[in-house]
Each structure stands twice: as C-alpha cells, then as structure tokens.
C-alpha positions as a Python dict, from the first residue, in 0.01 Angstrom:
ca = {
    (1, 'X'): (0, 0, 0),
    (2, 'X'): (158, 302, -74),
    (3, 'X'): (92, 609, 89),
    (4, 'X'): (-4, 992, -79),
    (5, 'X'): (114, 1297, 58),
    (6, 'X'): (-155, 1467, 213),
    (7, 'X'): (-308, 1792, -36),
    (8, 'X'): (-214, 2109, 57),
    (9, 'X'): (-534, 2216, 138),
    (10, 'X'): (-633, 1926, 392),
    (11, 'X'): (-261, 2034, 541),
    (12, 'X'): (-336, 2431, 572),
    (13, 'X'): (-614, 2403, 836),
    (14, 'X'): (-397, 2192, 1070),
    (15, 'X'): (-80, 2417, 1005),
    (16, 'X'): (-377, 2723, 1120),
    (17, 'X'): (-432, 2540, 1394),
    (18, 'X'): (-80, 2462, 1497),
    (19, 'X'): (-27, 2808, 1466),
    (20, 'X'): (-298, 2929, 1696),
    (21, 'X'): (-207, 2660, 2000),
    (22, 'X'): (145, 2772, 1949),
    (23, 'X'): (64, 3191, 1978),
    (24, 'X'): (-207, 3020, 2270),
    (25, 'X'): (80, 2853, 2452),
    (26, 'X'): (334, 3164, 2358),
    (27, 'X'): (86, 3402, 2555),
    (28, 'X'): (131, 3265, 2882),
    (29, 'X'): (307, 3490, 3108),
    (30, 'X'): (658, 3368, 3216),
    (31, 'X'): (606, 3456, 3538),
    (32, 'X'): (337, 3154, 3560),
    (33, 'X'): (664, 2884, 3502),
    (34, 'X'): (876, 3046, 3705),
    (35, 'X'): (647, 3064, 3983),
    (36, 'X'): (587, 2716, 3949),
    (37, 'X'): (925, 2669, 3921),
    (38, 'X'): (1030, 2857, 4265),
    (39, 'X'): (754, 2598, 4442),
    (40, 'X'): (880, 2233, 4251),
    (41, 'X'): (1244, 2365, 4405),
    (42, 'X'): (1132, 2493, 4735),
    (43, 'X'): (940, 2155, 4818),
    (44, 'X'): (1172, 1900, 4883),
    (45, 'X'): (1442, 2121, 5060),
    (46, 'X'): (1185, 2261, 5268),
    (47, 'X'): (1029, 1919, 5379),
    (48, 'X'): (1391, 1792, 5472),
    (49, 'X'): (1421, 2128, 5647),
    (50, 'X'): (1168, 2002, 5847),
    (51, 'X'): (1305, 1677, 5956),
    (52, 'X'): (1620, 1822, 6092),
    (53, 'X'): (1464, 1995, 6388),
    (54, 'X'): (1263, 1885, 6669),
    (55, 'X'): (1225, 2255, 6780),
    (56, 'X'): (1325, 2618, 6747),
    (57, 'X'): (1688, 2551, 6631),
    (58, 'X'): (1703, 2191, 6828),
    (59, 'X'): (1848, 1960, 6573),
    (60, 'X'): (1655, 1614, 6545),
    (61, 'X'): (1831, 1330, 6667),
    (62, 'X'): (1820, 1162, 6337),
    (63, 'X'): (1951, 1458, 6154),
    (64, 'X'): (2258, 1485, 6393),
    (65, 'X'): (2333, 1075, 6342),
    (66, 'X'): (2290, 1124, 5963),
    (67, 'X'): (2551, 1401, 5976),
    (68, 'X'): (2790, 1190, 6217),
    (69, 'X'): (2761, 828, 6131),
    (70, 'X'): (2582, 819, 5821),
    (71, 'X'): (2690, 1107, 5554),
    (72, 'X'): (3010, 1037, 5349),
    (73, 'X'): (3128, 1205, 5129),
    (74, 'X'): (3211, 1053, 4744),
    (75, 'X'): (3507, 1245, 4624),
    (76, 'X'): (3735, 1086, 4356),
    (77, 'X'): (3625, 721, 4389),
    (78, 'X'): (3709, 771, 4768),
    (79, 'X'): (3434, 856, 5109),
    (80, 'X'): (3492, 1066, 5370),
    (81, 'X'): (3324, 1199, 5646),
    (82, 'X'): (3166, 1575, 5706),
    (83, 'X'): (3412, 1782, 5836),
    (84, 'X'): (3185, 1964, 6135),
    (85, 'X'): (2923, 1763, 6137),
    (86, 'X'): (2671, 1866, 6368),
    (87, 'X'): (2799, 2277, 6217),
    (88, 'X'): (2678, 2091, 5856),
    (89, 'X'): (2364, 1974, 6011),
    (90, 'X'): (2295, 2304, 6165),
    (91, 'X'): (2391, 2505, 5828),
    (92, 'X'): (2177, 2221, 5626),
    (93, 'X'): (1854, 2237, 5825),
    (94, 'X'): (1861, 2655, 5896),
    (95, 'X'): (1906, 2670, 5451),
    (96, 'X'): (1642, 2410, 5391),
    (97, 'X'): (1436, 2611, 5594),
    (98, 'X'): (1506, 3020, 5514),
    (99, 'X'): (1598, 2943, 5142),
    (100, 'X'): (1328, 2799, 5012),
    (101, 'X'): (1081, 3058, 5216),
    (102, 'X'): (1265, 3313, 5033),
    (103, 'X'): (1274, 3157, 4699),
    (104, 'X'): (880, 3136, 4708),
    (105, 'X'): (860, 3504, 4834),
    (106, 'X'): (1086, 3613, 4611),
    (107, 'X'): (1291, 3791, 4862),
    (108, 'X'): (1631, 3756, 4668),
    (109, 'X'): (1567, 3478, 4493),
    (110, 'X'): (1858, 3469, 4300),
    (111, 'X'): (2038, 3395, 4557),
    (112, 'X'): (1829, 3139, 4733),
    (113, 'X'): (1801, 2941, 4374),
    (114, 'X'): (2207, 2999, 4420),
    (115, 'X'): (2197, 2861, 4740),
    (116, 'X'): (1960, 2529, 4704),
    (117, 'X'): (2202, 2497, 4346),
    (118, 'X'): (2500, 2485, 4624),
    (119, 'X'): (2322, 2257, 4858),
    (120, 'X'): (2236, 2026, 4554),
    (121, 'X'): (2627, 1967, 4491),
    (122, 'X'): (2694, 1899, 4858),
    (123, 'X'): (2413, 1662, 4812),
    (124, 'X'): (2520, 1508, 4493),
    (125, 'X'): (2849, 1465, 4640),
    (126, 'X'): (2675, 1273, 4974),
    (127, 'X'): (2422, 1068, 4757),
    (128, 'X'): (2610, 1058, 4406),
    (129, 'X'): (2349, 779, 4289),
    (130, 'X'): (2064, 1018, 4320),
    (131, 'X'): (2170, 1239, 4041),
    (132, 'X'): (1907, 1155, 3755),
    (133, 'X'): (1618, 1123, 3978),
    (134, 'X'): (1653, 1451, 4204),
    (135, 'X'): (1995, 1650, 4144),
    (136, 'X'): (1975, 1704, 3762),
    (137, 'X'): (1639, 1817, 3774),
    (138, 'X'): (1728, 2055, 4090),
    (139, 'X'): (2013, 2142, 3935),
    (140, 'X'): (1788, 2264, 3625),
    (141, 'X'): (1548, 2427, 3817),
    (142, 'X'): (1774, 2606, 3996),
    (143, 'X'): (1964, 2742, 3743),
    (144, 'X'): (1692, 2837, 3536),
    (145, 'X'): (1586, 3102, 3794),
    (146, 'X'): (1887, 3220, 3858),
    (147, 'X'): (1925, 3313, 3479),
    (148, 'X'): (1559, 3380, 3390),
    (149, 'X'): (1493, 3561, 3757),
    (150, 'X'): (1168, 3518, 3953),
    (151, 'X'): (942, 3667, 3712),
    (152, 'X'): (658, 3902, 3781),
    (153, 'X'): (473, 3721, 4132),
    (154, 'X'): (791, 3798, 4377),
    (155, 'X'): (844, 4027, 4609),
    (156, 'X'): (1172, 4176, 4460),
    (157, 'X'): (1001, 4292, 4154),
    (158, 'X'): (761, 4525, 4365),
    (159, 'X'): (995, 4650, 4585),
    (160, 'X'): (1350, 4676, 4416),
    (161, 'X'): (1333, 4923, 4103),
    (162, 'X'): (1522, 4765, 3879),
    (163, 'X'): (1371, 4467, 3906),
    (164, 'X'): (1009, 4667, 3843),
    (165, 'X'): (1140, 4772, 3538),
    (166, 'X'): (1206, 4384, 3417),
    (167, 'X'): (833, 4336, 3540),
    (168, 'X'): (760, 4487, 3192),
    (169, 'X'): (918, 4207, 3018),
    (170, 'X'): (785, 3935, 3179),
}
C-alpha cells in the first residue's frame, strides 16, 4: 500500500491550527513557570528542612546521626566523612528552611536558587546515585531562575526598582 502525501489544502487548516495553539501557549506569562518553578524547588528542601529539627533551632536526633555516622562524602572514587558535622547539620537544616521561604517570596531569589544549586552539589556529592532522579532536575530548576529571575509574582520585583522595570518584560 503506498501512501499519498496529504493535499495542501487538507494540510493548511492543521498548520492554522498549529499556529494558533502555538501563539495560545506563547501568551502565557513567564512569570506563571517560574512561579511554578520557585515551588517544585522549594518543596523538597523545605520538607527535609523540616526533619532536621525537633524545635526552634534543636536539631533532630536523626539529623545529627545522619551528619555523624551516616553522611560520606564521594570524592574521587574515595568517602569521607563531614568535616563539622553537627555545624553541617545546623547550616543544612537553617538553609532548607530560610531558602526555600525566600525563593517562594521572592525575597532575593537569585540567591536562594544559588543557594539550594549549592546545597544540591553537597548533596550530589553525599548521595552521588541520586543524580538523575533529584539532582539534575534541581540542578535545572535552579539554574533556570537564577538566569531567567523570579518573574513578575515575587516580592523583589515590587519592591527593588530595577527589578520593576524587568516586570515589563515578563
């Protein structure tokens, strides 16, 4: 059986409509994404965040004997242990906390994306088999806001100028 191209003028109202979904989907705001970006980071840091304290800045008992007996880390083929361990437990749980709060906000976000991108090497470095599941896409995510920005919904945009004149783009 042999097959016919299909005539141009069966093909013209599906290139029209291709053409319409694609200005459709163009039309969304950016600032929609990136929002939704900002939350798909902030998630998981923030519910780890959560584990590692059993009060106002008490660190769990799990999260200090994951930073003491458990965490290596993988450098070069070779594993070694946290330097300051219950400091990197501390630092860990206070950032998995404040930076993804700010990174929703949008209080510097930026930096917090920065910051999580940071953690997510320490992290890839502790769990180096977890890299296609969780680090490349947090890696992504967090470098796509720290090139495209927050976008419109953030606090920064209202209240630094410059970033109210990027509003206008976005």
């Amino acid at each position: 059986m042999t097959t016919e191209p299909m005539p141009a003028r069966r093909l013209n109202p599906l290139l029209a409509a291709s053409g319409r979904a694609e200005r459709w989907l163009a039309s969304i705001p950016a600032s929609l994404p990136l929002l939704a970006l900002r939350i798909a980071l902030a998630v998981p840091f923030y519910k780890s965040g959560l584990t590692k304290w059993d009060g106002f800045l008490t660190l769990s008992d799990g999260a200090k004997f994951l930073f003491v007996d458990e965490f290596q880390l993988h450098i070069l083929g070779s594993q070694y242990p946290y330097p300051f361990p219950l400091a990197a437990a501390t630092l860990a749980g206070i950032a998995e906390i404040v930076l993804p709060i700010l990174l929703v906000l949008g209080l510097g976000p930026r930096f917090a994306a920065l910051g999580l991108l940071a953690m997510t090497a320490v992290i890839q470095f502790t769990v180096p088999e977890g890299w296609a599941n969780f680090h490349l896409p947090w890696a992504a995510m967090a470098l796509a806001l720290i090139v495209f920005g927050p976008g419109k919904v953030a606090i920064d945009s209202f209240v630094l100028p410059e970033r109210q004149a990027q509003r206008q783009h976005l």
